[in-house]
N, C-alpha and C positions, 0 to 999 in steps of 0.2 A: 214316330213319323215314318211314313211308307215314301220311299223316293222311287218315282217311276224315271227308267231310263229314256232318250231323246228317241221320237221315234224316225225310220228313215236310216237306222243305221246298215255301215255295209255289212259289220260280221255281225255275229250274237256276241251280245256283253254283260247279259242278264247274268253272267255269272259273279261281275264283277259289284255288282246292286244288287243283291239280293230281295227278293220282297220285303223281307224283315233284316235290317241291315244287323251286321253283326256288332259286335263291339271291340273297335281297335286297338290293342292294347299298346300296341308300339307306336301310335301315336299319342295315348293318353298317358305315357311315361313322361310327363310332364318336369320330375328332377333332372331331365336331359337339356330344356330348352334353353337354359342359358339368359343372353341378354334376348333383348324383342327382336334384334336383325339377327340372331342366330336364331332365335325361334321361330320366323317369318321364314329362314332356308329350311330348316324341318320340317317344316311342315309343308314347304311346296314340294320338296322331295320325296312324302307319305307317297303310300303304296307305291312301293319301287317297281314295281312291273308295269303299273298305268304310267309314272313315270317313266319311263324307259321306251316305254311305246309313245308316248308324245314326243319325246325326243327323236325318236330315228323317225318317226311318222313324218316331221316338222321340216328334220334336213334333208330327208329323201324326197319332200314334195318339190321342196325347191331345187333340189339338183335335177331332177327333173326336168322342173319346168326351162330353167337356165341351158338345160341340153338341147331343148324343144327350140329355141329361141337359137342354136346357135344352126341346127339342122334348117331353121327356114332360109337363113344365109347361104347355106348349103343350098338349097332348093334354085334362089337366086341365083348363085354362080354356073349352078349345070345346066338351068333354062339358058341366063342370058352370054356365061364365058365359056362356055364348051359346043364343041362339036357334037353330043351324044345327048339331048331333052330327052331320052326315052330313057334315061338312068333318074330321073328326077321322082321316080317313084320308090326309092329305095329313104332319100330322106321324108319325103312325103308318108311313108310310115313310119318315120323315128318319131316323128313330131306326133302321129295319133296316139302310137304305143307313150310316148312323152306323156301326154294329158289326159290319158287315160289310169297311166299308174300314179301323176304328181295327182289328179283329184279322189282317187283311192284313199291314198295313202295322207292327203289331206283332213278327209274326212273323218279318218281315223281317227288322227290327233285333236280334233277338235271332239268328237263323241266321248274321250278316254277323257281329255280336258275337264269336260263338261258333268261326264259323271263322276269325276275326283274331287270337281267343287261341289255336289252338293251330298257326296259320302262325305266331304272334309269338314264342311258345316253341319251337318248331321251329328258327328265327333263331338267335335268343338262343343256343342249345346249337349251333347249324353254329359259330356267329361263334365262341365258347368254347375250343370244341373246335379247331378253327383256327389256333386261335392259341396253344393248348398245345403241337398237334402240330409246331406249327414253331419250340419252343423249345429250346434245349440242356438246360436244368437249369432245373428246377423248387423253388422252397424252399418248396411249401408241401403237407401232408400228402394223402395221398387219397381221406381224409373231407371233409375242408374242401372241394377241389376239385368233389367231389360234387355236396355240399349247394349248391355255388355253382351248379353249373351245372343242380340238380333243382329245389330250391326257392327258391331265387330268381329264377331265371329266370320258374317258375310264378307267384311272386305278381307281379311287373309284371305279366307276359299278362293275369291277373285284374283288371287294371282295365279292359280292355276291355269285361268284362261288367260290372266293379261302375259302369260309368259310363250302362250305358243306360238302368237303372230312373231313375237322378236325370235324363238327359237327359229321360226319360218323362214324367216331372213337370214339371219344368218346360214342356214344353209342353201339359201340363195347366193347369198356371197362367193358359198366355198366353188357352187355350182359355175359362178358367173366367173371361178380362178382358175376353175377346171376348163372352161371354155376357152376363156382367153392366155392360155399359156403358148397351146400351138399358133394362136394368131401372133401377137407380142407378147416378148416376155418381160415387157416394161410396163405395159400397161396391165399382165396380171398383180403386178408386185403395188405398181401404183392405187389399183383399186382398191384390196385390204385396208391399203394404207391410207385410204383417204377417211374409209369408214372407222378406222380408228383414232383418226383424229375425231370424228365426231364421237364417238366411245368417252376421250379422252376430256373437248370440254365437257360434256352431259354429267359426267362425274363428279367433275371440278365445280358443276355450277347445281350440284344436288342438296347443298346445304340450304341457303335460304330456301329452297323448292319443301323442303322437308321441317323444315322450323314452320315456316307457315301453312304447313300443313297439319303438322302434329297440333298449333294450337287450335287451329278451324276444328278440328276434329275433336277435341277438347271441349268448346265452344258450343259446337252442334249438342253432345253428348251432354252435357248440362241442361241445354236447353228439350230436347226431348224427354230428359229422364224429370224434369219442370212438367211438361207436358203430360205426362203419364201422369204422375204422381195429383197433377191438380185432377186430371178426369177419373183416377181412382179415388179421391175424397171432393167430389163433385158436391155431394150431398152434404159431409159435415162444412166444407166452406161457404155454400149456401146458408148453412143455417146458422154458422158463426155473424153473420153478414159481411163477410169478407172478400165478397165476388171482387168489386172491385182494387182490394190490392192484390189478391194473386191476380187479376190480368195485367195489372201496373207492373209485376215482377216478370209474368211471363213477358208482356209486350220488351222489356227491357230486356229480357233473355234471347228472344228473338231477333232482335233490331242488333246486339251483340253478333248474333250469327250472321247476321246478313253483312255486316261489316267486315268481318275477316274472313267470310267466302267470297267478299269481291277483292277484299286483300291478296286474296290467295291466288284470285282468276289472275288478278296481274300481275303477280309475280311470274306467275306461271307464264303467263303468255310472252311477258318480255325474257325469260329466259330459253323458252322455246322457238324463239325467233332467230335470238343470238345460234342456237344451236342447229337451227336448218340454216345460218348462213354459211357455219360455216361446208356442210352439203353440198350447199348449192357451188360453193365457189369450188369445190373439190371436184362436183361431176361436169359442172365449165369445163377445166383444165384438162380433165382427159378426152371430153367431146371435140373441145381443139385441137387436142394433140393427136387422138387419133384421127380429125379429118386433114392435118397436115402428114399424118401418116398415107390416109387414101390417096392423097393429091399427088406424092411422090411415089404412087402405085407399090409401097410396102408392104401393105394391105390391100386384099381381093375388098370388090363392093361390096361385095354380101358380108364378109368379116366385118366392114364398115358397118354396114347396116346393124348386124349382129351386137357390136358397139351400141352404135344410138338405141338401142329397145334395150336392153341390160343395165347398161351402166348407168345411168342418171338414178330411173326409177329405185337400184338395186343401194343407191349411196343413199338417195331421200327418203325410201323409205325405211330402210334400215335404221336410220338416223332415228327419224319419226318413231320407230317402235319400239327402237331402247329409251329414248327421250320418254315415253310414254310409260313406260316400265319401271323405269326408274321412279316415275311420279308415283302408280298404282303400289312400289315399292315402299316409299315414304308414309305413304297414307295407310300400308299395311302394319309399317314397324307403331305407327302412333298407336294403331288398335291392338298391337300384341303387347305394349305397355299395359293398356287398359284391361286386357285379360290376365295381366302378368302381376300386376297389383292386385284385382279381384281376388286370383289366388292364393297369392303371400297374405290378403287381408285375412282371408280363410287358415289359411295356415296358423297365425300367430293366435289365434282364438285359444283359449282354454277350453278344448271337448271334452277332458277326461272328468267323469264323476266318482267321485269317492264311495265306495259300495257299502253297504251299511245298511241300516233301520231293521224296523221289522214291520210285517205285514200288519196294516190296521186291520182290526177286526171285522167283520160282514156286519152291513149296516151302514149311515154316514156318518162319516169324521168330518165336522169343520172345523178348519184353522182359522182360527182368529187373529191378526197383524193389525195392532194400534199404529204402527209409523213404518216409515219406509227400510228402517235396519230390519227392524221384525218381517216385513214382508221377503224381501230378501234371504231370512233365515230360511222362511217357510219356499222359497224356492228352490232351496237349496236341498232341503227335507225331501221334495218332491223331486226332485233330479234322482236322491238317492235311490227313491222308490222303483223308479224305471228300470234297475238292476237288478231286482229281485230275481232271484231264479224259479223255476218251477211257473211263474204265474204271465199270463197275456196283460200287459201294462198298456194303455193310452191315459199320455200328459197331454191334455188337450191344453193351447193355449187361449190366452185370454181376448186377442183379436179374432172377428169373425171371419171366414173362407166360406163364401157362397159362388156356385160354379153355373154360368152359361148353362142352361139345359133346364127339365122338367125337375118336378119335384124328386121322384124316381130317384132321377140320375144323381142328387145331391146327397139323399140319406143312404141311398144303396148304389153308391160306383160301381161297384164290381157286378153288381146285376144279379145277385147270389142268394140274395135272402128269400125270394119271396113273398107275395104282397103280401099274407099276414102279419109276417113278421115287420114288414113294410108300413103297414097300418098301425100294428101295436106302437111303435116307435113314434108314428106322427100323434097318437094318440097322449101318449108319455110326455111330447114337449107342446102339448096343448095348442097342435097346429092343425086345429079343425077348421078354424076357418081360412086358413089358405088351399085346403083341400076343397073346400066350398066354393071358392073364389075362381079355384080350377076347372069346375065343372062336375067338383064331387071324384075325380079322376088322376090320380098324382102322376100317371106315367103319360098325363098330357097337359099342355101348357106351358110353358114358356118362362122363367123365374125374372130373363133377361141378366145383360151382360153382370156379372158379380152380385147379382141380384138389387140389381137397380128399382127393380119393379115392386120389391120391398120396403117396409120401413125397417128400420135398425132392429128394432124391437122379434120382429118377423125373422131376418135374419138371423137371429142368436135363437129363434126358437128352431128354425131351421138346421143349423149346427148343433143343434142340442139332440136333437134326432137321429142326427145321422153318429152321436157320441152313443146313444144309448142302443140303438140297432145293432151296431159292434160289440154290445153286450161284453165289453171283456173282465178277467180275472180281480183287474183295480183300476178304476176308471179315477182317473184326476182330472178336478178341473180346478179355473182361473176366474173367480167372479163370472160366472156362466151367464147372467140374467138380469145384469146392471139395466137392458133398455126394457124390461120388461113392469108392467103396470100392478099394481098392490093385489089383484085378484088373480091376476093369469098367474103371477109368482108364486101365489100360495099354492093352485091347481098344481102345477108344475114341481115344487118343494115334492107334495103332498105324493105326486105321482110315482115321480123318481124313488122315493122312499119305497112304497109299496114297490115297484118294478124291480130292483134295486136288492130287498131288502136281505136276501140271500146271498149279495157279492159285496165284494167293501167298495164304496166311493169315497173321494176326500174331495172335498169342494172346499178352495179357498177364498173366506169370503167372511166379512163384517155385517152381512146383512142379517136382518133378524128375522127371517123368515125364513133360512137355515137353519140358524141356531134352533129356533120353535121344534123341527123335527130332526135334529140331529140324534144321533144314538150317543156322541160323545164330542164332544168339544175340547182343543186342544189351545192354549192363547200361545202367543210367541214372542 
């Protein structure tokens, strides 16, 4: 995946996105991450130098801006409390130089932000994928798989950005402490303090916020990886006649979801009410207090002034964005469970094979499995095979993979072979007529998504092709030609053998139009 950087930015960052992204390794140390909220800080904290610039980027925007804000109170006092307006132009450029370096230094943080979530989600899906590709056996479906590695991945990345408005504020805060010290130094202490009262409920009141989010999230992620799973076996539920209970299950999967994201909406909302109230009543109190400060002329006007634009905005949204953060935090930790489980699922598997056998001889071996212990044996046989040293092994499996794209791209990915070789291979798994059906042309046409636009039967000839264009050392296969019809079978046996007949293959398989042209037959 190519991640292109935002464009509009103020420096060059293209160093930190590479056109061909690298591979992180100090974030895919995954025996580091711990529970899901230590792994959700890890990970927000990746790439410590982008880190590090959203942070000073965050609090220097707001100090800033908070210094801009106290320089216009300034402006007020010289125009209308002094004897000298013609000094009025010394704060009159604090405040441009002010909004000129807080939207700088703004933008920064949001550029660095922005391409640390989608280098962090980039990650997340190498590491995933990774570590699927190097598993034997999988037990979990490939909706779920999906969802894990689409949407979950994406809402960790998402705290990247949901942390730099709150980081923002907060150094708005420090700004709005720095300003009001030389005015009062009651209302600088007061201010922190009101904002940490709201800190303090937002915390206090993050559990149910977080319980009904982990399960919404839960919830959805069923219900999507429902959704995949039926539009990838679109075709055999169809023809089981099953349409309508998978939509009875989905519709039931759905209407689940929709229940506990309005569950969710109101928790949420009545917890986030409580928590601007108490805001609101915090920026009241020092709005009164410092216009009984103005009243008693304590305070210049423009310090007043300086007050009313600062302080309310600086308590409610402050409020607002931790309140917010915390939520975007909760919803993060549910999805680093779901990737945290994915990989311990991974982990506990049995990958190791016992090395062993010996090379079948050139020619085909079928394996014969009267029941399912034997079958197993014979997988196990086959496992061993793939260790052999000295020789290029493909264990193809027994499920078919047809891929989005032309005929081409499915038998020769890599784009490498060649159309003869291209052709000999369509030739071998007796797929003239879908080359016909193309326009007589494989490297155009359309296969459609998973090769939809297929029958099953087509499909496995399709995979069968792109097994034997690989041409390698010991080709194994899984019941290769279960959808395929008594005459294309035999063509196909018949072909493989001849193409074949100089490298070993082992097809495992009860049918009898293997066995016909086998060189050697093995039972189990």
């Amino acid at each position: 995946m190519t991640i292109q950087p935002p464009t509009h930015q103020p420096i060059r960052l293209s160093s930190f996105v590479p056109q061909d992204p690298p591979h992180d390794t100090e974030v895919l140390a995954h025996k580091q991450w711990g529970s899901p909220l230590n792994t959700c800080l890890l990970l927000l904290i990746s790439f410590r130098w982008a880190a590090l610039g959203i942070l000073l980027g965050g609090i220097l925007t707001s100090v800033f801006s908070a210094m801009g804000s106290k320089w216009i109170g300034s402006i007020i006092d010289q125009f209308f409390g002094t004897d000298q307006p013609s000094m009025i132009w010394l704060p009159i450029l604090g405040v441009l130089l002010a909004a000129v370096m807080s939207y700088y230094l703004e933008v920064l943080a949001i550029s660095l932000s922005s391409l640390s979530e989608a280098r962090l989600v980039h990650t997340l899906r190498f590491f995933l994928l990774h570590r699927l590709h190097t598993q034997k056996t999988i037990d979990r479906s490939p909706g779920e798989i999906l969802s894990t590695l689409d949407k979950d991945s994406s809402t960790i990345a998402k705290l990247k950005q949901s942390i730099t408005f709150p980081i923002t504020m907060l150094g708005y805060m420090l700004g709005i402490t720095l300003v009001l010290i030389p005015i009062h130094l009651g209302l600088a202490i007061a201010t922190p303090v009101a904002v940490a009262l709201v800190v303090v409920v937002s915390a206090a009141t993050s559990r149910p916020v977080a319980q009904t989010m982990r399960t919404f999230r839960e919830v959805e992620a069923k219900s999507v990886s429902l959704a995949t799973d039926l539009a990838q076996g679109a075709r055999v539920v169809k023809g089981l006649g099953a349409v309508d209970n998978a939509m009875k299950r989905f519709s039931a999967a759905a209407a689940d979801t929709q229940k506990y994201q309005l569950r969710q909406i109101r928790v949420q909302s009545i917890i986030s009410i409580l928590r601007q109230i108490v805001g609101v009543i915090g920026a009241i109190f020092l709005v009164v207090w410092a216009s009984y400060l103005g009243m008693n002329q304590e305070i210049s006007t423009g310090d007043l002034l300086t007050v009313y634009m600062i302080v309310p905005p600086g308590i409610l949204v402050t409020g607002m964005s931790l309140s917010n953060t915390i939520n975007s935090l909760a919803l993060a930790v549910a999805s680093a469970e779901r990737i945290i489980a994915l990989d311990q699922g991974l982990n506990t598997q049995d990958t190791t094979i016992t090395t062993g056998g010996q090379a079948p001889p050139p020619g085909i071996s079928v394996w014969r499995a009267k029941d399912s212990d034997a079958q197993r044996r014979a997988h196990e046989a086959a496992d061993r095979l793939t260790q052999l040293p000295n020789m290029t092994v493909i264990r193809a499996p027994h499920a078919v993979h047809v891929f989005e794209g032309t005929l081409a791209d499915n038998v020769d990915p890599t784009g490498t072979l060649g159309e003869e070789r291209l052709r000999e291979a369509l030739t071998v798994a007796s797929c003239e007529d879908i080359v016909t059906r193309l326009g007589h042309d494989p490297y155009s046409g359309q296969l459609g998504e998973a090769g939809f636009n297929l029958s099953g039967g087509q499909r496995q000839r399709v995979a069968l092709a792109r097994l034997v264009a690989a041409n390698p050392d010991l080709l194994i296969l899984d019941d290769p030609t279960t959808g395929l019809d008594a005459i294309t079978l035999d063509n196909v046996c018949q072909a493989i053998k001849e193409y074949r007949g100089h490298l070993s293959t082992v097809v495992i398989s009860n049918s009898r139009a293997w066995s016909a042209i086998a060189d050697e037959i093995k039972e189990f």
